[in-house]
N, C-alpha and C positions, 0 to 999 in steps of 0.2 A: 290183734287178729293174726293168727297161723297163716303163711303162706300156704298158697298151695304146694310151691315148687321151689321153694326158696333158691336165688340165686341163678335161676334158671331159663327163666321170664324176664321177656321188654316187653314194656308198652310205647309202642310208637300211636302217636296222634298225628295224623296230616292236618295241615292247617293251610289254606288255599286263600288269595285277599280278592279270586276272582268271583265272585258270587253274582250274579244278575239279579236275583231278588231280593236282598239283602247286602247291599255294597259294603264291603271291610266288616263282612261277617266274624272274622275272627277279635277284630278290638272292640265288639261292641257293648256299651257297658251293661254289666246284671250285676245288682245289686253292689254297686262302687268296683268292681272286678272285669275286666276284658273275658269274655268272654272264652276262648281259648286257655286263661289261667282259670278259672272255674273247674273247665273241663280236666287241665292236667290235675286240678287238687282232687278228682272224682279219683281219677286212674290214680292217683296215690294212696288213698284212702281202701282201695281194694288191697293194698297190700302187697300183689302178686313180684313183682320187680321192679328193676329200672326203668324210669318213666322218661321218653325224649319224645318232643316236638318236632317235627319235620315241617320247615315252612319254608316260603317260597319271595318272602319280603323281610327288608330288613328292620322296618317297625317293627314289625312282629316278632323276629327273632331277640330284639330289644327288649320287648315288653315282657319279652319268657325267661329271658333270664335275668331281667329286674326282681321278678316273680319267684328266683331260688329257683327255677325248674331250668333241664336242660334244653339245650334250642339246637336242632340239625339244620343247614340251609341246602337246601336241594333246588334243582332245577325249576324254570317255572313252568316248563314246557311238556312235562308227564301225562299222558293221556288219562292216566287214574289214579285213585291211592295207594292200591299195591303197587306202581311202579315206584311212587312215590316214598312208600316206605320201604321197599327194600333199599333203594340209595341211601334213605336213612341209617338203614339197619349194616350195610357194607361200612357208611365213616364213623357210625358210632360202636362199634363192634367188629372191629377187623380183623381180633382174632379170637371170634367164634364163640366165645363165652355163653351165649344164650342158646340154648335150645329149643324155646316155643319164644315167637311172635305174637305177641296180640295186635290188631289194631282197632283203635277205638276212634272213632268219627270224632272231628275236630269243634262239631257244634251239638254235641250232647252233654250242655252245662250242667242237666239236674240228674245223669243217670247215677243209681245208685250201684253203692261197691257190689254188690252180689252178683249182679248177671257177669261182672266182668270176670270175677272170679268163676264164674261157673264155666265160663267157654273155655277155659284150659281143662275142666275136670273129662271131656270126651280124648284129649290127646293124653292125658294123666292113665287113662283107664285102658287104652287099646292101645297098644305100638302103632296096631297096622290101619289107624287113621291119621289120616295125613291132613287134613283141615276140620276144623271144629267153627260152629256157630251158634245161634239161639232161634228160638222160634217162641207165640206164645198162639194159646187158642183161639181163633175166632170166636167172639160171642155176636159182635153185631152182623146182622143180614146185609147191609148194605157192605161192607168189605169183603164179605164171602164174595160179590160179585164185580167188587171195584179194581181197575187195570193200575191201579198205582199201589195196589197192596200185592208184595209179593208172596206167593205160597209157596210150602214145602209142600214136597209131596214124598214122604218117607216110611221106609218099613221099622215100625217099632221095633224096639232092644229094648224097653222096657218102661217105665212110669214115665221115666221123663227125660229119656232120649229118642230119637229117630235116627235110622242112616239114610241120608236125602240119595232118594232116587233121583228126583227131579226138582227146577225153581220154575216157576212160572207165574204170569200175570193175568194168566185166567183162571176162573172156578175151577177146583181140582183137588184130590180125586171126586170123580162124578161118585153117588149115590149118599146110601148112611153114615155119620162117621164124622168125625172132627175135622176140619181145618185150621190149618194153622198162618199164623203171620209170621214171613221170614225178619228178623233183627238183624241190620250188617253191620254185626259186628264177629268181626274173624279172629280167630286163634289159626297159627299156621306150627308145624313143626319148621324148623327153619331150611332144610332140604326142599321142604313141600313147597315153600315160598319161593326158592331161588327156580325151583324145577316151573313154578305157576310162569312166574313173570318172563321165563325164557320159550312160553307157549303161545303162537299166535293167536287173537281174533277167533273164536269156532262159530262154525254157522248158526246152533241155535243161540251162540250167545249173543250176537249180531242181529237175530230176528227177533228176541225177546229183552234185546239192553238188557242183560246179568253176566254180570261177567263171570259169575260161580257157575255158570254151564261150562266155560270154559275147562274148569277142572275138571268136571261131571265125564265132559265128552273124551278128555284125556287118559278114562281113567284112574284119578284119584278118588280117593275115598271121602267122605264130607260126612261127620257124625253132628247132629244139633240136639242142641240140649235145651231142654223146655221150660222156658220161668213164667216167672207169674203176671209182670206187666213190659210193656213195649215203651222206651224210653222214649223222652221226647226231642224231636232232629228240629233245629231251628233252623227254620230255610226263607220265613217271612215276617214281617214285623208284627203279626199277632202272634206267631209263636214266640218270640222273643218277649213280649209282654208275659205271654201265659209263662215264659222260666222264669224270670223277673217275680211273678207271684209265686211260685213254687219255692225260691230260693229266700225270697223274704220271709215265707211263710217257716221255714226252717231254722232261723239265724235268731 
């Protein structure tokens, strides 16, 4: 498979062993594999660049480069994953070689190479967006209205992008018309990144826990790009069964 951007692009994964739901979320096994080496073989398999872990234990960093993948050790003390990766992205990249950041969540074992490839194609296509994400359509009625599914709320550019006006965790926009479910996972140009992470806390991003209002309110530009299904985040031990099926079901 063609890069998109060949040589251009990192993919940092954060990888956290502090979980409350799921204790040592990162080594946990799907199908004879740590979970977190699942994930980097995903973000390899996209193709797009250089693929580093960013973790926070030294298990972990162990297990990732047992694994042939590379391992960053960052602080353990980062309030989020973009602080998170960009410490990454400073010791594994110190002299500037990449140009777009992606980051891809450190417990989505089964997502497929396409979406990740797709979230660089909105910084591929405009200069003047400075972060790129995904979104996919609401079909069920009960997420239209559920506080833990987040929505864009964006003006069409065209089939299957938006520019995010807004994130939020209420129904929105009100009336006729599609809703969408926000995917976080981020593509950043790497100025956009360095410029995010040296931005305080913003008020709506504080009242609504998103931290992409943060950009929003700063503003930056935020283009999403619209796939077809919403990967799956394992955060409990039935979702870690349902990758577990997923992944056997593939092998």
């Amino acid at each position: 498979m063609k890069r998109e951007n060949s040589g251009k692009a990192i993919v940092l994964i954060p990888a956290r062993m502090a979980s409350t739901r799921l204790p040592g979320k990162p080594l946990a096994d799907i199908c004879g594999l740590p979970m977190i080496v699942q994930v980097a073989r995903r973000a390899a398999e996209a193709d797009v660049g250089r693929v580093v872990v960013a973790v926070d234990d030294q298990t972990v960093f162990d297990v990732v480069r047992d694994a042939g993948f590379e391992a960053i050790m960052t602080r353990i003390d980062h309030q989020s994953g973009s602080d998170r990766i960009y410490e990454a992205l400073t010791k594994a990249d110190p002299h500037r070689e990449a140009e777009f950041v992606i980051n891809v969540q450190g417990d989505l074992p089964t997502i497929e190479p396409a979406p990740i490839r797709a979230s660089l194609k909105p910084l591929i296509d405009n200069a003047s967006t400075d972060i790129a994400t995904l979104t996919v359509a609401i079909t069920d009625e009960d997420e239209k209205k559920s506080p833990n599914i987040v929505k864009v709320v964006g003006s069409p550019l065209s089939v299957t992008r938006l520019r995010a006006l807004y994130f939020t965790r209420a129904t929105a926009p009100y009336g006729e018309g599609p809703l969408y479910h926000h995917i976080g996972l981020y593509a950043y140009r790497r100025q956009a990144l360095e410029n995010f992470v040296a931005l305080k806390p913003s008020t709506l991003e504080k009242r609504e826990s998103l931290e992409q209002l943060r950009a929003l309110e700063a503003g930056m530009r935020i283009d999403v790009e619209i796939v077809d299904t919403v990967p799956l985040g394992v955060d409990t031990p039935v979702e870690l069964e349902k990758a577990r099926r997923i992944l056997s079901e593939k092998a």
